[in-house]
C-alpha positions, -999 to +999 in steps of 0.1 A: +000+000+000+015+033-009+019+056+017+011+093+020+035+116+004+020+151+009+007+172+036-024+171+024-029+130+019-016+129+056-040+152+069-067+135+047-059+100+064-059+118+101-095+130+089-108+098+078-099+085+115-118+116+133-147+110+108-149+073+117-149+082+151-177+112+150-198+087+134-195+060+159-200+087+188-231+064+204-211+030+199-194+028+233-182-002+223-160+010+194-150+042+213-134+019+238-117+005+210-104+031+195-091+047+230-077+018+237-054+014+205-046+051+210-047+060+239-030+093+249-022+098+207-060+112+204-052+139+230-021+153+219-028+155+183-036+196+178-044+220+149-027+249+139-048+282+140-059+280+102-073+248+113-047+220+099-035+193+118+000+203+132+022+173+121+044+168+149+016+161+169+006+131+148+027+097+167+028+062+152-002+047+164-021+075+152-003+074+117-006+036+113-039+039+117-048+067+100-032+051+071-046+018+073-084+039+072-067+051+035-054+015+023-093+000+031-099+015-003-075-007-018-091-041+001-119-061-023-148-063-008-154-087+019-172-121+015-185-148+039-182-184+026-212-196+022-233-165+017-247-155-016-243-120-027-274-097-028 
């Protein structure tokens, strides 16, 4: 999977993460997930005052999974043995 290369396609990967978790607010289930894989990362990330995402701020767990949110694009589309497609 190729990884970002720009700014921008970081920032865009960071986004996708925060998206994914503004529109699982009500699963508390999935928010204990996610606070659990990144613990103190969510916390510390902070935006500059035009709004970006200051990149220092951004650690590993937060960029691995960031990026693995971008690379889902690349992954066919998932299929239970047995099932027939609809």
């Amino acid at each position: 999977m190729p990884p970002p290369i720009t700014r921008e396609e970081i920032e865009h990967n960071v986004y996708l993460l925060v998206d994914e978790m503004l529109q699982n607010i009500d699963n508390e289930e999935f928010i204990a997930n996610r606070l659990w894989a990144l613990g103190d990362s969510i916390e510390h990330l902070r935006h500059l005052p035009n709004g970006r995402i200051e990149l220092p701020t951004i650690d590993e767990r937060v960029r691995s999974l960031a990026n693995m949110m971008d690379w889902m694009k690349y992954m066919p589309p998932m299929t239970i043995p047995g099932k027939e497609q609809e």
